[in-house]
BAMI-401267 format. One record per residue (C-alpha): residue in three letters; x negated, y, z. Coordinates in steps of 0.001 Angstrom, whole numbers, always signed. Each point is the difference from the previous one (the first is absolute). Layout:
<sites>
type c1 c2 c3
ALA X Y Z
...
</sites>
This chain:
<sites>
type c1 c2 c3
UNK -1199 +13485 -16274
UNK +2601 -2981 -452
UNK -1419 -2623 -1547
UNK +2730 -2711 +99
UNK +3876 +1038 +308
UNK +3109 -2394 +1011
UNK +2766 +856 -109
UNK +3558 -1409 +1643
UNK -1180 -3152 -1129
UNK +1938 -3529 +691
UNK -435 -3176 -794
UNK +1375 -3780 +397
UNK -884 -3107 -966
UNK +1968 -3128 +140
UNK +2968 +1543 +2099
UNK -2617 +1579 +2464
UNK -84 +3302 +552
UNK -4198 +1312 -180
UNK +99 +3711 +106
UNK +2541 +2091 -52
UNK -253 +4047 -851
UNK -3476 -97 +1122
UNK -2261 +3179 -1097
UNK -3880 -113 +416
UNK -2488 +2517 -399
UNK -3862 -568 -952
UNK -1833 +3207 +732
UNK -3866 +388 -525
UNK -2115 -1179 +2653
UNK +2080 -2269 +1481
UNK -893 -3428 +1047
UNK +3305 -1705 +442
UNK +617 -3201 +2120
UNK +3846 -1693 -1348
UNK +879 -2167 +2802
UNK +2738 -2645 +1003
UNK +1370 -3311 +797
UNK -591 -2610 -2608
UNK +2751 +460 -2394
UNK +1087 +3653 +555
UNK -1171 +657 -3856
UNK -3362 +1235 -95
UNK -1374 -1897 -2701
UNK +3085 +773 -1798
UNK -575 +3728 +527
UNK -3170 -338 -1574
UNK +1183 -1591 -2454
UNK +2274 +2422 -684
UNK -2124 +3170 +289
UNK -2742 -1943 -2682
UNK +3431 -855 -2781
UNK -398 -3499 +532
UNK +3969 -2 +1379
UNK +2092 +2809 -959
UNK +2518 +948 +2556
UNK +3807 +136 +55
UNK -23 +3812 +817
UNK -2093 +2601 +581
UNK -2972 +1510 -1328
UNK -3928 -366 -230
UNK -2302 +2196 -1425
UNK -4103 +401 -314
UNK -294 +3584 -498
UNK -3291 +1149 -2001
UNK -2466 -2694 -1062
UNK -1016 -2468 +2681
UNK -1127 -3639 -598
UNK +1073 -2539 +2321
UNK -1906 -2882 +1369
UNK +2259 -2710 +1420
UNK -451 -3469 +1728
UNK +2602 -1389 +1055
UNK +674 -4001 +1162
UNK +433 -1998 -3451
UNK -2936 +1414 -1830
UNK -1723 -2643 -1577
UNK -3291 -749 -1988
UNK -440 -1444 -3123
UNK -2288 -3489 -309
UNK -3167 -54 -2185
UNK -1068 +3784 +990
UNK -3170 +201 +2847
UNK +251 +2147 +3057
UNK -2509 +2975 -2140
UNK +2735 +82 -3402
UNK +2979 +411 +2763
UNK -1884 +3316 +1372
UNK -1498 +1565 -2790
UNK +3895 -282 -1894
UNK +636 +2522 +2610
UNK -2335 +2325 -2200
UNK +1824 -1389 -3463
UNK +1339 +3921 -551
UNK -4255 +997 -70
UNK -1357 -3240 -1910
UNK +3076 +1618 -2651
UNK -1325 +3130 +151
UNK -3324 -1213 -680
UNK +681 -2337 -2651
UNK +1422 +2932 -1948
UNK -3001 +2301 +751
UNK -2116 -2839 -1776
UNK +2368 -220 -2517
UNK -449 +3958 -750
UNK -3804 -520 -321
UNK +452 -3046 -2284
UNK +2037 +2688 -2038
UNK -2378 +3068 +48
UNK -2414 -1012 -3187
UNK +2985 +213 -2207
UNK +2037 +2636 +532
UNK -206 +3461 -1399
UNK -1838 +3034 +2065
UNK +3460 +1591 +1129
UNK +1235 -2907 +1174
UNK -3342 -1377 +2270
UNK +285 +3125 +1969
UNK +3198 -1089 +1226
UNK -1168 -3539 +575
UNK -2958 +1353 +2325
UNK +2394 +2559 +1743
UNK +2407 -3419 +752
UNK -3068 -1865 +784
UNK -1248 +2107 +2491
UNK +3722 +750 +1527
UNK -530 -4004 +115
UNK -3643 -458 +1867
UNK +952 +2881 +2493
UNK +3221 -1876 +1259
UNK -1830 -3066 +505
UNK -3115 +1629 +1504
UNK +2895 +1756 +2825
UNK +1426 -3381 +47
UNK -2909 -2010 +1119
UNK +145 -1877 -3108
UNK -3724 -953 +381
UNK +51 -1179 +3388
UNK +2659 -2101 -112
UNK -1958 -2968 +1105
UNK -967 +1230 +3201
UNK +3631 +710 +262
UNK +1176 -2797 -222
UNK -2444 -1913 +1966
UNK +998 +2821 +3333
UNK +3149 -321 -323
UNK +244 -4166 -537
UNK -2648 -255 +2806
UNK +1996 +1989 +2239
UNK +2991 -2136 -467
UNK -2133 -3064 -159
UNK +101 -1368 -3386
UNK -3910 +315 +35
UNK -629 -2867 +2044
UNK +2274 -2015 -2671
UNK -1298 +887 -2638
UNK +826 +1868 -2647
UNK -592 -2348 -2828
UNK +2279 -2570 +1278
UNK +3196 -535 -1818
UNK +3597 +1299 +1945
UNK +1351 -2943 -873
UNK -2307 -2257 +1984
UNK +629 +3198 +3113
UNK +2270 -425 +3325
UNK +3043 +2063 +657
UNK -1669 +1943 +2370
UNK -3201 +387 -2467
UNK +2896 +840 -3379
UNK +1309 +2831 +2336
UNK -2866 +1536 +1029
UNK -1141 +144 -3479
UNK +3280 +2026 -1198
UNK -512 +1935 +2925
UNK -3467 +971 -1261
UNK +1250 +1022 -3806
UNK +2636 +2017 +1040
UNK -2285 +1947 +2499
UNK -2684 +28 -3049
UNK +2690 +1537 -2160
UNK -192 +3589 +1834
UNK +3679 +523 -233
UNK +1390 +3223 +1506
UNK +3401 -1801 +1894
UNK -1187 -3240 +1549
UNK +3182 -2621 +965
UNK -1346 -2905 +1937
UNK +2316 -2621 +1362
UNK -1938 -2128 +2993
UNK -3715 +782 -1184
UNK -1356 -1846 +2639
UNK +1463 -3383 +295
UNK -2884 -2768 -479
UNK -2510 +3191 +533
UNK -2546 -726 +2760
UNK -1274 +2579 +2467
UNK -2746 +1561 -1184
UNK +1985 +696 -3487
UNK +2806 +918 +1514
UNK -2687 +2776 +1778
UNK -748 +976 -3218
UNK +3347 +532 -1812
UNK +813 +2128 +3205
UNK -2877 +2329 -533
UNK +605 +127 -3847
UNK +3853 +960 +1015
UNK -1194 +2725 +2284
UNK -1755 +1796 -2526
UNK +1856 -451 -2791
UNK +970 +3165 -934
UNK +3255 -707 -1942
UNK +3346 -1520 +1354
UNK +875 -3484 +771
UNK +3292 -1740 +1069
UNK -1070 -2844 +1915
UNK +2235 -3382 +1228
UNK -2389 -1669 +2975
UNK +943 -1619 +3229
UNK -2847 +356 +1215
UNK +136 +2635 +2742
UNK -3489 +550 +765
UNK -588 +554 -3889
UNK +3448 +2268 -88
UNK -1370 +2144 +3023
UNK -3638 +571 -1817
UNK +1027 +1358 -3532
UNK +4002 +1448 -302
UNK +875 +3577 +891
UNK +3584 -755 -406
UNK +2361 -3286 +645
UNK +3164 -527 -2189
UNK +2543 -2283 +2387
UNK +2156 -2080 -2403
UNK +3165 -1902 +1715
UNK +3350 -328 -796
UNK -609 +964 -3487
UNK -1460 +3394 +1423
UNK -3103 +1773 -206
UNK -1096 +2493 +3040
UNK -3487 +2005 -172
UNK -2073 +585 +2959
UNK -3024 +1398 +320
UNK -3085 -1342 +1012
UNK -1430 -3764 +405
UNK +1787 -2619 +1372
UNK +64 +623 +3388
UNK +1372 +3539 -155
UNK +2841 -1366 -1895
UNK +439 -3232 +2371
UNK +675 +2916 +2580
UNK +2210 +2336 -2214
UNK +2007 -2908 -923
UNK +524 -1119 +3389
UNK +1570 +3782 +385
UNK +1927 +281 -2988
UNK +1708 -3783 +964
UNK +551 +1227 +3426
UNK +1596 +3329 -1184
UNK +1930 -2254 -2653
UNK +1631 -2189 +2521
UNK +558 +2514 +2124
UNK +1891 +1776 -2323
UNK +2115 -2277 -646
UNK +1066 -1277 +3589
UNK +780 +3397 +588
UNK +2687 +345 -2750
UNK +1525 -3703 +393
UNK +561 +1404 +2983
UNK +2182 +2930 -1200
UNK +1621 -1676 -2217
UNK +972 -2321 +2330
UNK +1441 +2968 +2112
UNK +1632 +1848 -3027
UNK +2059 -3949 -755
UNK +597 -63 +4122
UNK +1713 +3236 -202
UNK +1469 -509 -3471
UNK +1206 -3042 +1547
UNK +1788 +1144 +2815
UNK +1452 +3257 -1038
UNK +1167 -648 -3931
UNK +3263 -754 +1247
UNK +190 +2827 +2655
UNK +2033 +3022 -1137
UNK -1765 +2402 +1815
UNK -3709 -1283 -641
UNK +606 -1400 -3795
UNK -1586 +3189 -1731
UNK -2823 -440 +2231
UNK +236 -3905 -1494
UNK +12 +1276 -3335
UNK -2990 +2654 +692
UNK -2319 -2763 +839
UNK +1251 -2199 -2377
UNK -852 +2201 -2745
UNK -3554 +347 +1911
UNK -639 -3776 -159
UNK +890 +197 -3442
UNK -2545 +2351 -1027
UNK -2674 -1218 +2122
UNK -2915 -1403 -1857
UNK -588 -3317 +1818
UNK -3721 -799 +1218
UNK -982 -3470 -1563
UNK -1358 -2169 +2776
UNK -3458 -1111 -401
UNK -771 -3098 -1290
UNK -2810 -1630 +1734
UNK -2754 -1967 -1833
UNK +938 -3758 +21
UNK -3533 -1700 +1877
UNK -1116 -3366 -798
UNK -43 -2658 +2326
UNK -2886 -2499 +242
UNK -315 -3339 +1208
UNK -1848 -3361 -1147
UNK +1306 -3206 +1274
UNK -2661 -2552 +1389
UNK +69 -3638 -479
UNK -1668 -2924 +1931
UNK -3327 +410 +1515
UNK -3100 -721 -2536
UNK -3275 -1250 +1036
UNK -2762 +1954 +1659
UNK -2150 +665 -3171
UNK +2478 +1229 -2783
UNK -3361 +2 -2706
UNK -3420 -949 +254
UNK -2421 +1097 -2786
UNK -3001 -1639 -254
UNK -2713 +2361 -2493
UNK +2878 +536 -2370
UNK -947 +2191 -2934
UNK +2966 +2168 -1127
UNK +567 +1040 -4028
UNK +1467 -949 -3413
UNK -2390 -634 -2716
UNK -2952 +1810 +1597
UNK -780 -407 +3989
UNK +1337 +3428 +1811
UNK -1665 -949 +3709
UNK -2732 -1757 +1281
UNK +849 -3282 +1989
UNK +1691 +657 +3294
UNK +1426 -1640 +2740
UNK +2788 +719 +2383
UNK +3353 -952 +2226
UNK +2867 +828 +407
UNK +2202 -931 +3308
UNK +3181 -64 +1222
UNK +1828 +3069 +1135
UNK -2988 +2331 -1396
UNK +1038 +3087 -1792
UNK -2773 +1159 -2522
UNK -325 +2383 -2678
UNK -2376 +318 -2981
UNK -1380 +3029 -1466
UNK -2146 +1002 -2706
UNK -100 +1657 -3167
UNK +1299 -949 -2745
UNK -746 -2841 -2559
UNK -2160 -1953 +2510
UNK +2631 -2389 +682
UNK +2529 +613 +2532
UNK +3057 -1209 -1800
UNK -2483 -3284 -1544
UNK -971 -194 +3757
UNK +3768 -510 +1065
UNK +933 -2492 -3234
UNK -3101 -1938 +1001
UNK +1349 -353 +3521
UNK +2860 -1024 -699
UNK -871 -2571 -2792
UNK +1830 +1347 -3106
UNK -3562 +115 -1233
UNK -3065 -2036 +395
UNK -3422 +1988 +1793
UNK -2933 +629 -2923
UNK -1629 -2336 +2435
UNK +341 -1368 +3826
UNK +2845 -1797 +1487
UNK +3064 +1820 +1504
UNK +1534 -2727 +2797
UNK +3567 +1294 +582
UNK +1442 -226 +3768
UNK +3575 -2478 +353
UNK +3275 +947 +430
UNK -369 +3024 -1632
UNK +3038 +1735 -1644
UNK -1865 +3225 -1141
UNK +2264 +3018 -1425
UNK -2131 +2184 -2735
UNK +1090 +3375 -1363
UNK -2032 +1170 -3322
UNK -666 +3424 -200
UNK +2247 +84 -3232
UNK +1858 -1786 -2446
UNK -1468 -799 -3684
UNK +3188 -656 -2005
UNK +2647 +2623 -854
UNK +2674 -1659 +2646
UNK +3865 +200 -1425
UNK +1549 -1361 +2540
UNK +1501 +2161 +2734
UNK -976 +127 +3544
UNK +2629 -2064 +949
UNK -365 -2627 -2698
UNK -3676 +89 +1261
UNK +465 -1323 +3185
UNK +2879 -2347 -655
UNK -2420 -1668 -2384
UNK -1969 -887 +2672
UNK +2457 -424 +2513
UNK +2875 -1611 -1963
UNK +1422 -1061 +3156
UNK +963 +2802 +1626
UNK +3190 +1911 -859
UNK +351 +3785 -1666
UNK +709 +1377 +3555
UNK -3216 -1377 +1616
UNK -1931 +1410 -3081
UNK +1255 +3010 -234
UNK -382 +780 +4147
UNK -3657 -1559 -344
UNK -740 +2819 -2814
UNK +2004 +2632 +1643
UNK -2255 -604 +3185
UNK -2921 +1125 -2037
UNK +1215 +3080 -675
UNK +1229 -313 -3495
UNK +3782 +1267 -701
UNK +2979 -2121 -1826
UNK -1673 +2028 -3220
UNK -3478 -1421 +219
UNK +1620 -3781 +443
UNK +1547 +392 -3124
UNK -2444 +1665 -2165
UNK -2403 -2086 -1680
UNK -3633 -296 +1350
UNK -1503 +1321 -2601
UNK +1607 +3521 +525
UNK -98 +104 +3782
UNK -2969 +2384 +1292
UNK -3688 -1601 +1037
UNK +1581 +347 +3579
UNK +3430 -1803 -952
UNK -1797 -2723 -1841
UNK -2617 -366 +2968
UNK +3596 -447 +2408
UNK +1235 -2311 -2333
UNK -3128 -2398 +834
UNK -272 +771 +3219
UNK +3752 -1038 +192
UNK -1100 -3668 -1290
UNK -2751 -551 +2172
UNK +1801 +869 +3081
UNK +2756 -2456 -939
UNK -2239 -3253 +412
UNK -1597 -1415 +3415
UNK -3620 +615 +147
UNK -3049 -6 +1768
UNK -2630 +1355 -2102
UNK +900 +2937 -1809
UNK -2508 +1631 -2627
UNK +373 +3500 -1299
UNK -1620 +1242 -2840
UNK +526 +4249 +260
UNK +3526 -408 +1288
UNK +12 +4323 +692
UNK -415 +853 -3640
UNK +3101 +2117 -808
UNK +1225 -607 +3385
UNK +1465 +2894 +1570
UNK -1158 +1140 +3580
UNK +3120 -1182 +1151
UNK -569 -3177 -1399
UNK -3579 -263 +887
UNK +412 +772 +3784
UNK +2750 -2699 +346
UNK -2150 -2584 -2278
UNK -2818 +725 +2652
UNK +2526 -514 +2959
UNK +1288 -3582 -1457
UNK -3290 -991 -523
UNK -1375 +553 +3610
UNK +3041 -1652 +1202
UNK -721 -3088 -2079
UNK -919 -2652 +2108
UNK -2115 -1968 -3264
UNK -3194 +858 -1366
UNK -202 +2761 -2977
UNK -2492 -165 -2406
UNK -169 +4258 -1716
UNK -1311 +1187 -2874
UNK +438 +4168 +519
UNK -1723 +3129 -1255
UNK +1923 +1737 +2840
UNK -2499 -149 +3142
UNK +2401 +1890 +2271
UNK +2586 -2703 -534
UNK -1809 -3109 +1530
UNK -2806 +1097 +2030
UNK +1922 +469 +3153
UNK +1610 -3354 -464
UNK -2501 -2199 -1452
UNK -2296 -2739 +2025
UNK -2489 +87 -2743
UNK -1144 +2107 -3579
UNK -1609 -1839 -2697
UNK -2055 +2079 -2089
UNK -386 -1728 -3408
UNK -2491 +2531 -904
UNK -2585 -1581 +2367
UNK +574 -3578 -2539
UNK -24 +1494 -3435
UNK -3295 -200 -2631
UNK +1119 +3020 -1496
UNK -1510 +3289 +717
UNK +1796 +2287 +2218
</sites>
């Protein structure tokens, strides 16, 4: 059973081709894994398949009645609702259903014999669905599922507005998994997740009995829960089956086939011109000029492959700093309310250390603190000198018009449009991402895009906050690579272990700090 077709679809956007005659299958059972290079047009896809774009040409179609659960990168929260009023909206369609069953009661003393048995034969259709449907254990429900994912250890009275941006996606993460839906469409569900949830989600995924189409770079994830991996690139989609591994292989086979396919006919065509060449004017060999003239006529040429354009990392240092680059002295971290109790600690020269922890304890008011764009709850924080530190946020807060290229120049409004445009092209982004707007480019674009900035000034401090999110593995490995080849000290926030713990001098758990329970 098909639960999803797609049909010769294509699609473009701002002179960029996306897709182009791509058909797609959903069938039961399958746990689907859409992979590809930041910017290929997964989200789009999505986006597509869900009515949120309609495309150029082509066809989609949800045969028989499914309900689809997506989350995709831009969903968003709305301020003055609590953590609890977010998840049990997932359950709106039963609170309706009850709210009319009450109403029926409220009706039954007034109402003529013939028409009450009616009412009680609708009532009970009513109180039977929502018996099947759990209605009357939602609670516990919702406290599984948001203490699976985390959100227990928040809170679930506290208001989304006062929440991080890991904390608001981990909460739309938990609604749409309350909502039961029988298609699930999940775009990067576990950036900003932590370990132990991401655990979790993996074990809900492996028994969820439905379909899924799922956008992840995480590998490891990838391997555990997808049966089958669609490949999109060069505005194609390929199936495989299997995890991610089995298709890493196939691929490998189907490139190697590719390219050998087409070395093989360049050369014959390049022996059919030879001959062409030197016998066209030949009397006596010009039919056999003609024969293969007409053959290279009708031959269906092999497009050569394109290969992937890889980024190309590298962070410039400047002068030397001091030996301590902070010094903490029992600083208590927080806003309004303390977060940690006091601690103390150094940082020196050269050292590369990560932080880890769940989230909401701190990490990213940890790295603000450090670097003094906000004052400690209490303590002192005694910066190091000479320090030119280079800090990436994890995202950007403002809906950013400018394009890529207008960006960087605005930072950088001495260098010329060539120098730009090679730094940008370096990280991997085409002549279409430098001239698209921010705003539109994918998670992975936009990450480039900042990545771009910070590798354009001398420093010799830099501090990441989750530079991997959306990053493709392509991205990630060569991110890794420049930063073990920086010869300054790096100061990571990550919920990635496998990218720093080979690398780092030192992990610093902020788990061990906070006065929250755990």
């Amino acid at each position: 059973m098909s639960y999803l077709n797609v049909t010769e679809v294509s699609h473009s956007f701002g002179g960029r081709q996306i897709l182009e005659d791509v058909s797609f299958k959903l069938l039961r059972g399958e746990h689907v894994g859409l992979v590809g290079a930041n910017g290929e047009g997964k989200s789009t896809f999505l986006n597509i398949i869900t009515g949120h774009i309609l495309p150029d040409e082509g066809k989609v179609e949800w045969p028989g009645r499914v309900t689809v659960g997506y989350l995709d990168q831009q969903s968003s929260l709305v301020a003055g609702q609590t953590i609890r009023e977010v998840l049990r909206s997932a359950f709106d369609k039963m609170f309706a259903a009850e709210q009319q069953m009450l109403e029926l009661y409220d009706k039954m003393a007034d109402v003529p014999p013939e028409k009450l048995d009616k009412m009680m034969e609708t009532v009970g259709e009513i109180q039977s669905e929502l018996e099947h449907s759990g209605f009357y254990s939602l609670d516990a429900k919702i406290e599984e599922v948001a203490n699976g994912l985390g959100l227990g250890e928040i809170g679930l009275d506290k208001d989304v507005a006062n929440l991080s941006g890991g904390q608001r996606s981990k909460v739309l993460l938990t609604k749409l998994l309350l909502e039961d839906s029988s298609i699930l469409l999940l775009d990067e569900p576990t950036n900003y997740l932590d370990a132990e949830h991401i655990e979790w989600l993996t074990k809900f995924l492996q028994n969820y009995e439905n379909s899924f189409i799922l956008i992840s770079h995480d590998v490891t994830f990838l391997n555990n829960v997808v049966n089958v991996i669609y490949h999109l690139e060069n505005c194609l989609l390929t199936r495989y089956s299997g995890d991610y591994d089995k298709f890493l292989e196939l691929s490998a086979i189907h490139k190697a086939q590719q390219n050998s396919a087409y070395e093989r006919q360049q050369q014959e065509v390049a022996q059919l011109e030879d001959f062409i060449a030197r016998n066209k004017a030949r009397i006596s060999t010009t039919g056999r000029a003609k024969s293969r003239q007409k053959k290279l006529e009708k031959m269906e040429l092999i497009e050569k492959p394109r290969e992937k354009i890889k980024p190309s990392f590298h962070f410039k240092e400047a002068r030397t700093p001091s030996r301590f680059l902070v010094e903490a002295n029992d600083i208590i971290l927080g806003y309004d309310t303390p977060l940690t109790k006091p601690v103390t600690f150094a940082l020196e020269r050269g050292q590369k250390v990560a932080i880890k922890g769940v989230n909401g304890l701190g990490k990213t008011t940890l790295l603000k603190t450090i670097l003094g764009f906000i004052p400690p709850f209490e303590g002192t924080v005694y910066p190091g000198e000479f320090l030119v530190p280079g800090y990436f946020e994890q995202e950007e807060r403002t809906k950013n018009e400018n394009t890529a290229l207008e960006e960087v120049w605005s930072e950088y409004p001495g260098m010329s449009n060539y120098e730009i445009r090679a730094a940008l092209a370096a990280c991997g982004l085409t002549n279409e991402h430098i001239t698209s707007k921010v705003f539109v480019l994918s998670g992975g674009e936009a990450a480039k895009v900042r990545l771009c900035k910070l590798m354009l000034k001398e420093v010799n401090w830099l501090v990441l906050d989750e530079p991997t999110n959306h990053l493709d593995t392509d991205a990630k490995e060569e991110l890794q690579r420049a930063l073990i080849a920086f010869k300054g000290s790096v100061l990571l926030v990550s919920h990635e272990p496998e990218f720093y713990e080979t690398w780092v001098d030192k992990i610093m758990n902020i788990e061990d700090w906070t006065t929250k329970i755990i």
